[in-house]
C-alpha positions in Angstrom: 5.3 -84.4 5.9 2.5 -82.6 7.5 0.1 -85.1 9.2 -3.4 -84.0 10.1 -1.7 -83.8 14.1 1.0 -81.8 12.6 -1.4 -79.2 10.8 -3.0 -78.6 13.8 0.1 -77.6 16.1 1.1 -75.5 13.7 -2.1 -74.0 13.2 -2.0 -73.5 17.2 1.6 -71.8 16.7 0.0 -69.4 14.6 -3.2 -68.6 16.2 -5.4 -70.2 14.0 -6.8 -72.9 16.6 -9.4 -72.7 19.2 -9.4 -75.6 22.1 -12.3 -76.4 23.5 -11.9 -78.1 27.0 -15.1 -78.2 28.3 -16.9 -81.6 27.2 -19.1 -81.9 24.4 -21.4 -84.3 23.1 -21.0 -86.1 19.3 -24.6 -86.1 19.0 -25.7 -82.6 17.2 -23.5 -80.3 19.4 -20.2 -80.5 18.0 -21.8 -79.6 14.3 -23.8 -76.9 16.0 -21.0 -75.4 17.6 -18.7 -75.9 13.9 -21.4 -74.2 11.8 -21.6 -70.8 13.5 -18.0 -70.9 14.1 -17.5 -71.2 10.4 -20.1 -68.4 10.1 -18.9 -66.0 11.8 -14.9 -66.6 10.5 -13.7 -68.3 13.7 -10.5 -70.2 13.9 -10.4 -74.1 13.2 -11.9 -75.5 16.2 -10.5 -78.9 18.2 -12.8 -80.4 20.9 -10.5 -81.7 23.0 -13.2 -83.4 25.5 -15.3 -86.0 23.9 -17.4 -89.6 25.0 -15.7 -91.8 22.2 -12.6 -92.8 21.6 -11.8 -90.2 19.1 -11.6 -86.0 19.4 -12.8 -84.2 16.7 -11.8 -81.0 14.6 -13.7 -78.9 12.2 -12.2 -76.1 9.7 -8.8 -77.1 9.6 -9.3 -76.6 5.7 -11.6 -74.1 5.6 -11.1 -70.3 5.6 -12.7 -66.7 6.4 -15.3 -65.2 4.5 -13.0 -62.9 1.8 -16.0 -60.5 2.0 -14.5 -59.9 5.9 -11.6 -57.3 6.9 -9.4 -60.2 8.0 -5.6 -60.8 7.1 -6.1 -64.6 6.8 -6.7 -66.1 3.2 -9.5 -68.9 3.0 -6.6 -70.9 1.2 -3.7 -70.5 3.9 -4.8 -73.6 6.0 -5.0 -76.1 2.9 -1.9 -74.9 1.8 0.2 -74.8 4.9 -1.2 -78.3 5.3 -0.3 -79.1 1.3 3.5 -78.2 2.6 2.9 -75.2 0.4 3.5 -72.8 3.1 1.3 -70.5 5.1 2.2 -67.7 3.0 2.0 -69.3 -0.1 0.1 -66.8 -2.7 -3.2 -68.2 -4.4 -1.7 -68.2 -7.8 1.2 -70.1 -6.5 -1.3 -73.0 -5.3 -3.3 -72.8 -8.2 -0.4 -73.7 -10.3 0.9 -76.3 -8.0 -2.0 -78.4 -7.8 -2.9 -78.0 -11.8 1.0 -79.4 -12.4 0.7 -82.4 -10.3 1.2 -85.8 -11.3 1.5 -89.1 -10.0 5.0 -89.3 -8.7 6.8 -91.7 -11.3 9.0 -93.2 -8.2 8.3 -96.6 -7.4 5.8 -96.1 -3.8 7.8 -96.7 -0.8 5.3 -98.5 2.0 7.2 -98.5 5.3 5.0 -101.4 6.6 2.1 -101.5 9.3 1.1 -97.7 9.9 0.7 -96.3 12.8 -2.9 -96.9 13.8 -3.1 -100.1 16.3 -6.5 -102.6 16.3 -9.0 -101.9 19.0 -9.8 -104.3 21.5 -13.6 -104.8 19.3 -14.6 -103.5 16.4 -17.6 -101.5 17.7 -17.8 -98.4 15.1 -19.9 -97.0 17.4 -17.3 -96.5 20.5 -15.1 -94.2 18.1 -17.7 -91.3 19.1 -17.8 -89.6 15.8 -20.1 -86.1 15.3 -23.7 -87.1 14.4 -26.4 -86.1 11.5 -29.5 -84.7 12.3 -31.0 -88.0 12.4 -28.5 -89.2 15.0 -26.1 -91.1 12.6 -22.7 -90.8 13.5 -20.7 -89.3 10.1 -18.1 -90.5 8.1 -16.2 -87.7 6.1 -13.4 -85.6 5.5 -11.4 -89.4 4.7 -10.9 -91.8 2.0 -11.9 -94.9 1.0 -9.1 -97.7 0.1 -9.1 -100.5 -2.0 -7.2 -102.7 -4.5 -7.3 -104.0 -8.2 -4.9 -106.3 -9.6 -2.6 -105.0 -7.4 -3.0 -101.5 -7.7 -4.2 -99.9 -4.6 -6.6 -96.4 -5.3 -8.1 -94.0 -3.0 -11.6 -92.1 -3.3 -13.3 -89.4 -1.3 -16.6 -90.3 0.7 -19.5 -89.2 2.4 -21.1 -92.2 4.6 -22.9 -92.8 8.0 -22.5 -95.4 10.9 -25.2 -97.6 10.0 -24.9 -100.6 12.4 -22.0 -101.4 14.8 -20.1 -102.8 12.4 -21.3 -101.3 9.2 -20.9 -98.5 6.8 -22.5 -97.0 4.5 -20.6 -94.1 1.8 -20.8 -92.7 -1.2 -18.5 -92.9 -3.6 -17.9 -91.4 -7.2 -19.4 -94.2 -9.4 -16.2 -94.9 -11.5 -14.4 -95.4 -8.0 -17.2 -98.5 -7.7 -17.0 -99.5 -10.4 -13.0 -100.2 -10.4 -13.6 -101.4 -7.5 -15.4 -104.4 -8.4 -18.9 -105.8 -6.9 -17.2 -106.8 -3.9 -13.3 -106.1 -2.4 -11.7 -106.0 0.6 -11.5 -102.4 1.4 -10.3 -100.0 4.4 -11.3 -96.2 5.7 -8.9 -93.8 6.5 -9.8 -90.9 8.9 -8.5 -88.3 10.5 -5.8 -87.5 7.2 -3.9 -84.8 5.9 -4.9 -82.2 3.2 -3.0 -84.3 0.2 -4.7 -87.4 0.6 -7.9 -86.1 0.5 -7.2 -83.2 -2.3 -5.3 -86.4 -4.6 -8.4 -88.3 -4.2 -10.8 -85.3 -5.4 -8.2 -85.1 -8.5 -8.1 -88.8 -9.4 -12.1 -89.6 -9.1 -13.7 -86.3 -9.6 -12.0 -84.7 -12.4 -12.3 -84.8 -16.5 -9.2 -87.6 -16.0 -9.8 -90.3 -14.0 -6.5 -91.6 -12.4 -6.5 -94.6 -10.5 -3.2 -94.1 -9.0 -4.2 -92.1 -6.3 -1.5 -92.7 -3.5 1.2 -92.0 -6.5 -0.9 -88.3 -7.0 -0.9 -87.8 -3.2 3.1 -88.3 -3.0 3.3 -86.0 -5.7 2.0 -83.2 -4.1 3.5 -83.1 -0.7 5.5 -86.0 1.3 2.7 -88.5 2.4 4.2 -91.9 4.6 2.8 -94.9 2.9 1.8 -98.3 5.1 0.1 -101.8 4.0 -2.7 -103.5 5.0 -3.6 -106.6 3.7 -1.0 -105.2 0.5 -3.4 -102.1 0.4 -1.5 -99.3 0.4 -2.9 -96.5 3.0 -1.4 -93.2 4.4 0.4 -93.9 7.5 -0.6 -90.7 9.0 -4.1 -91.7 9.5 -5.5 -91.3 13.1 -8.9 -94.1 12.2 -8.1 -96.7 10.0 -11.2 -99.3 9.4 -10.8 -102.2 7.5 -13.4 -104.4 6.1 -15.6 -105.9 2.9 -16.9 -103.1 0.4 -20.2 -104.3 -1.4 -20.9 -102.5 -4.5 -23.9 -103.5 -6.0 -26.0 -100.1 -6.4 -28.7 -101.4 -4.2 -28.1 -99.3 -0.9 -29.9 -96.4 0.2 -28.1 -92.7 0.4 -26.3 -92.3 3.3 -27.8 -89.0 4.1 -29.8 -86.3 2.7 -26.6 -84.2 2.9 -24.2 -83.8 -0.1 -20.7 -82.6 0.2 -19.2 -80.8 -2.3 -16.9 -82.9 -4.3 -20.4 -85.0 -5.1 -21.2 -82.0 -7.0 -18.7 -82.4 -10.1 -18.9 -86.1 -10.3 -21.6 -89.3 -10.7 -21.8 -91.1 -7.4 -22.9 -94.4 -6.0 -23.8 -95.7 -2.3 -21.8 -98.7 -1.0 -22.0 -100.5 1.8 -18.4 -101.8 3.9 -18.9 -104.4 6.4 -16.2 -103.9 9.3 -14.0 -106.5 10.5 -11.1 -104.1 12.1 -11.0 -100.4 13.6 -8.0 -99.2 14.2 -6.9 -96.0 15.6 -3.5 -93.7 16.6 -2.9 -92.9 19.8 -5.2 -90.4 21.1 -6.6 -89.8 17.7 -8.3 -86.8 16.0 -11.0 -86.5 13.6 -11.5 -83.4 11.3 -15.2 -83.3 10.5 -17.3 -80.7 8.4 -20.7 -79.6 9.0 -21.7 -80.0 5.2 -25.7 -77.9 5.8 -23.2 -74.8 6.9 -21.4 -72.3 5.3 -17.4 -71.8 4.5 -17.0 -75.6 5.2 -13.9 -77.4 4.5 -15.4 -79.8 1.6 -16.4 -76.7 0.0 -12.9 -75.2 0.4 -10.8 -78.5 -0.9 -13.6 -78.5 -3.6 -13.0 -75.4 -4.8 -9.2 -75.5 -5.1 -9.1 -78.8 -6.5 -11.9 -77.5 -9.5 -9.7 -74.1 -9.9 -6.7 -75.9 -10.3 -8.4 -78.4 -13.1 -9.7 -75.6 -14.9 -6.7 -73.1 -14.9 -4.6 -76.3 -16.1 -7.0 -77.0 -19.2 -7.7 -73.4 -20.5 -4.3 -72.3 -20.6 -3.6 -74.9 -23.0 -6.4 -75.0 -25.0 -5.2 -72.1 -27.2 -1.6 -73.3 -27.3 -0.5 -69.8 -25.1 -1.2 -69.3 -21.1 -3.5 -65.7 -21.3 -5.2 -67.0 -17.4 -3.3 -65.3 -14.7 -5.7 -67.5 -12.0 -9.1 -69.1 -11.7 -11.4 -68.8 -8.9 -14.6 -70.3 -7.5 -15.5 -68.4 -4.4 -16.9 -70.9 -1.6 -18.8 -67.2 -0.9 -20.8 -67.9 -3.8 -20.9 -72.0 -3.3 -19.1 -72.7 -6.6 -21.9 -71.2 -8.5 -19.5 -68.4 -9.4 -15.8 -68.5 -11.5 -14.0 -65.2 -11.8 -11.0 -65.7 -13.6 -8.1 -63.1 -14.7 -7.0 -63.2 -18.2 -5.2 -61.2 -21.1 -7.4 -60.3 -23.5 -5.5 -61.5 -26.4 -8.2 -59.8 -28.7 -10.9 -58.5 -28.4 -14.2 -61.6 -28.6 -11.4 -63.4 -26.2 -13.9 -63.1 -23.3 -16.3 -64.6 -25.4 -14.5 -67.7 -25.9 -12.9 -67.9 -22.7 -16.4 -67.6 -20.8 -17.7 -70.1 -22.8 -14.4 -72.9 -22.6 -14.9 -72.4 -19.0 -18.9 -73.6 -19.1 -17.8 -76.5 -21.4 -15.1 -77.7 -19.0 -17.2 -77.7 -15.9 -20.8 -77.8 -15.0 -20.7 -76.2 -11.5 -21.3 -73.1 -12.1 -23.4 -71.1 -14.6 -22.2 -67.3 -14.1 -18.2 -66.3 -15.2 -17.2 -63.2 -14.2 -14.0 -62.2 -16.4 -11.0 -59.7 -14.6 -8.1 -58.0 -16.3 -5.1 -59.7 -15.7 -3.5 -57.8 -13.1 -6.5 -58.4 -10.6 -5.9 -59.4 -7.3 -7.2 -62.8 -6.0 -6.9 -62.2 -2.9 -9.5 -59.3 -3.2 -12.6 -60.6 -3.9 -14.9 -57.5 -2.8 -12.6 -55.7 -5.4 -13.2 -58.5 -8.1 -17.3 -57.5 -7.1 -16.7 -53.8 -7.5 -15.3 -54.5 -11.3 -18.4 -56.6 -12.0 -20.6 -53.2 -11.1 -17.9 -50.3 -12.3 -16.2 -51.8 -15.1 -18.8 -53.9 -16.8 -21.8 -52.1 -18.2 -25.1 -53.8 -17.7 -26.3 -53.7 -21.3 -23.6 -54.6 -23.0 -20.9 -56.4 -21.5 -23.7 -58.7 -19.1 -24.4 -61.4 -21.4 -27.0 -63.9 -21.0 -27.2 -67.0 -23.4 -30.1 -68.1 -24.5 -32.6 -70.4 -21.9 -31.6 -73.7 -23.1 -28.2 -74.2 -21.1 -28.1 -77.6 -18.9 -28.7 -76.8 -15.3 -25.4 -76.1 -13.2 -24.7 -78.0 -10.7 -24.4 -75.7 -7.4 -26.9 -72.9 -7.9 -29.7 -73.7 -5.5 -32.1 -71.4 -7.3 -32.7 -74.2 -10.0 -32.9 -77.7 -8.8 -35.9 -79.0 -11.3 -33.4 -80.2 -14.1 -34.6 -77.7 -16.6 -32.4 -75.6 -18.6 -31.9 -71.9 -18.0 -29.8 -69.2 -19.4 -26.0 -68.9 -18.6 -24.1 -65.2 -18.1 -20.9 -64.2 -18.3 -19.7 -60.5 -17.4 -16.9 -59.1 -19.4 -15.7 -56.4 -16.7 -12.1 -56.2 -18.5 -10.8 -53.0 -20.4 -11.8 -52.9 -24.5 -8.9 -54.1 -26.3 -9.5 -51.9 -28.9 -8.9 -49.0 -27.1 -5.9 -47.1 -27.0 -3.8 -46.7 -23.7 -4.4 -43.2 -23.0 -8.0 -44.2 -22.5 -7.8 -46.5 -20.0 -7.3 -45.6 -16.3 -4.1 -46.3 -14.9 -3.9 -48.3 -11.4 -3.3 -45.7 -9.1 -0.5 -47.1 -6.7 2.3 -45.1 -4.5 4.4 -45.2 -6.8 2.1 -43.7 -10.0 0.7 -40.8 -7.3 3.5 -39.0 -5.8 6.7 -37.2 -7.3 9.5 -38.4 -6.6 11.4 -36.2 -4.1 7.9 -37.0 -1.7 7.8 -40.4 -2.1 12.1 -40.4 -1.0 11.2 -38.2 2.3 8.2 -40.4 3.3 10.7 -43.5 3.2 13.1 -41.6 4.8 10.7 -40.4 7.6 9.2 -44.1 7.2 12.7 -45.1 8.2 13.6 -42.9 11.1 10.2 -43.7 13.3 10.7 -47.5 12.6 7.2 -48.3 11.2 8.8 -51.9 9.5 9.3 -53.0 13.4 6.1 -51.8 14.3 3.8 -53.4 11.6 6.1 -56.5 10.8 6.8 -58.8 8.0 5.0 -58.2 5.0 2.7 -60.9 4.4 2.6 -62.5 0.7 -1.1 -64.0 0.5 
C-alpha cells in the first residue's frame, strides 16, 4: 500500500519534495506559500515546523504546468500514489481508473486503525491551514458514515466552525444516504485511492455507495473499524462524531473545490466527540483560490477516466485512444484522441462528450496517434490543423451553462464549440502529411552509423533510462 506518509518519502527519494524547516504559521501563510509554489511548478511542499499538532503538505497530487519545459507529468504523483507507478503513461491511468470496480472480496477490517484519541477533543489544537476569514480547513479527506450496515465514503470541503464542530459539504446524494442524522467520522491526511474512490462513487453519472470496496479495487488500502464504520487505516486525523443533515447550515466557505463542480451538494454540520491522530501526523491541504491545485488534479483524472469509459462503449467499438481535461484550462477544456471511424464522427463524438458531462463547453478533437503528454502540441493542432471557418464549430446560443468556465456565471445559455483539428477521412493517404520521426527521415545506412557512433561515445550512460510518461 502507499499511505499518504509513504507517498511522501518516495516523492523525497525522487526529488519531488521540498521541506520546509523554518516554522510557519497555519493562519494564511502556509496557503500563501502553496499557491505560488503551485504557480510557478515547484515540487510538493511539507512544512515540517507547525503550532498544532499536525504538519501539513500541499501538492502531493498536483503536477507542473504541461505548458512548461519540465520532464515531470502533472499525473506522475497521483499515480505513483495510486500504486500505478511513477512512470506510468497517461493512457495507462486513464484506463485503470475507467475499469475499476468495487472489489467483489469480502472487506477485510484489521481492527482499530492506527490513529490514537487525543487527550481532548479540541479541533482547534490540530493546527490545520486557515481560509481567508481565519477558519481552519478541512479538505483533501473523506467523510465516513454507515447505513444498514454498509459503511460509504464521500469527498468534502468544510471549516472548523467551533472547537468541537464542523461544518462540510457534501455531494447531496452522499446526505441524503446518509440519513438526517448518523454517527459519522473524518478521515485526514489519506492516500490518493481513498479520495479518487470517493470522487467515483458520489460524483459520477453512477452513484456507488460502496466506496471502501471501490478504493480496495484500485490500489491496496488497510481497512479499520470504528464504531463498525469502516475507515482507512492509513489515516494520519481521524475525527469521530454526529453528522446532522438537515440542509439548514450555511456554506462552509465561499471557496469551491473542484469535485463540487460535477455534482449537487449540501452543507452538513458533524458535532465532534473524538479526534484522533497518528503519530506525528501529516495533513495534505490544497489552496483551492490557486492554480494547478491538487483537487483540480484528482478532479480531472477522475472526470477523464468516466468519460473515456462511457464513449468507448457507446458505439459498441473503442475509436478513443485517451480523454483529457487540462487543469491548464480548469476543466473548461476536453481534448480527446479518436479514430475517425468516418467522416461526421467528430461530430457525434464532440457532442456525446457534452451530453455526458457538463464541465466543460469547448472539445478539442486529435487524431489518434496524438500525444498526451504534449499538450502545447495538442494547442498547435487546434491552430495548424483545424481551419477557423470550417472545422471551428459553434452551436447555436441556447446550450446550458458549463460548469467551470468563469466567463459565464449568470446561468444563461451560451453557444458550445468543438474544433475538429483531425485529418479528413475522406482523403486519400498520399495527401496527408506523414509524422516525421527518425526513423521516416533518414536512409537507412545513416540512421545504422549514428547508432553505431551513438554506441561508441556512450550517450545511453550519459542521458539515462528512457522515461515512459
Amino acid at each position: 500500500m502507499t499511505t499518504l506518509d509513504d507517498h511522501l518519502e518516495t516523492l523525497r527519494g525522487t526529488d519531488d519534495l521540498v521541506s520546509i524547516d523554518e516554522r510557519v504559521h497555519w493562519d494564511g501563510m502556509a496557503a500563501s506559500i502553496a499557491t505560488e509554489a503551485a504557480r510557478h511548478n515547484c515540487p510538493a511542499v511539507l512544512f515540517e515546523n507547525t503550532p498544532g499538532e499536525v504538519r501539513f503538505a500541499s501538492g502531493v497530487f498536483g503536477g507542473p504546468d504541461q505548458f512548461a519545459s519540465l520532464d515531470r507529468r502533472p499525473w506522475r504523483r497521483i499515480a505513483q500514489s495510486l500504486e500505478f507507478g511513477p512512470d506510468c503513461s497517461y493512457e495507462a491511468v486513464i484506463e485503470r481508473l475507467s475499469r475499476s470496480r468495487a472489489s467483489t472480496a469480502a472487506l477485510e477490517a484489521d481492527g482499530e486503525p492506527a490513529a490514537t484519541a487525543l487527550a481532548d477533543t479540541d479541533l482547534y489544537g490540530l493546527g490545520l491551514p486557515t481560509a481567508d476569514d481565519g477558519s481552519p480547513l478541512v479538505e483533501l479527506g473523506i467523510a465516513i458514515a454507515t447505513r444498514d450496515g454498509d459503511t460509504s465514503w464521500a469527498p468534502i470541503r468544510g471549516i472548523e466552525r467551533r472547537s468541537t464542530r464542523l461544518r462540510l459539504a457534501v455531494p447531496s446524494a452522499f446526505a441524503d444516504w446518509c440519513g438526517e442524522r448518523t454517527d459519522a467520522s473524518v478521515a485526514l491526511g489519506v492516500g490518493a485511492a481513498p479520495l479518487v474512490a470517493a470522487f467515483q462513487g458520489w460524483t459520477q453519472d453512477r452513484t456507488v455507495p460502496d466506496v471502501p470496496g471501490l478504493a480496495t479495487g484500485i490500489a491496496d488500502v488497510p481497512l479499520g473499524t470504528v464504531d463498525s464504520r469502516v475507515v482507512p487505516s492509513e489515516a494520519n486525523v481521524l475525527i469521530d462524531g454526529r453528522l446532522t443533515a438537515d440542509g439548514t447550515g450555511d456554506d462552509p466557505s465561499d471557496r469551491t473545490a473542484a469535485w463540487e463542480l460535477s455534482c449537487e451538494t449540501t452543507t452538513v454540520d458533524v458535532s465532534v466527540d473524538r479526534v484522533a491522530t497518528r503519530e506525528d501526523p501529516v495533513v495534505a491541504f490544497a489552496p483551492f483560490e490557486g492554480p494547478l491545485t491538487d483537487d483540480l488534479h484528482l478532479a480531472s483524472l477522475v472526470e477523464a477516466a468516466q468519460l473515456f469509459r462511457r464513449v468507448n462503449g457507446y458505439w459498441g467499438v473503442s475509436p478513443v485512444e485517451w480523454i483529457r481535461l487540462p487543469v491548464e484550462a480548469r476543466l473548461g477544456l476536453c481534448i480527446v484522441s479518436s479514430e475517425i471511424l468516418y467522416a461526421g464522427f467528430e461530430w457525434q463524438l464532440a457532442n456525446t462528450l457534452f451530453s455526458f458531462s457538463d464541465l466543460f463547453d469547448k472539445v478539442l478533437v486529435l487524431d489518434e496517434n496524438a500525444d498526451p503528454a504534449n499538450l502545447a502540441r495538442s494547442i498547435d493542432d487546434m491552430w495548424v490543423k483545424a481551419h477557423p471557418g470550417n472545422d471551428w464549430i459553434f452551436s447555436e446560443p441556447n446550450a446550458p451553462s458549463a460548469a467551470t468556465p468563469t466567463y459565464r456565471r449568470n446561468g444563461e445559455t451560451g453557444s458550445r464549440l468543438y474544433i475538429n483539428a483531425t485529418w479528413d477521412p475522406h482523403w486519400d493517404e498520399e495527401y496527408i502529411a506523414p509524422q516525421v520521426t527518425f526513423e521516416t527521415s533518414f536512409s537507412d545506412s545513416v540512421k545504422d552509423a549514428l547508432e553505431e557512433r551513438w554506441e561508441a561515445l556512450g550517450l545511453d550512460d550519459l542521458i539515462g533510462p528512457k522515461r515512459d510518461d
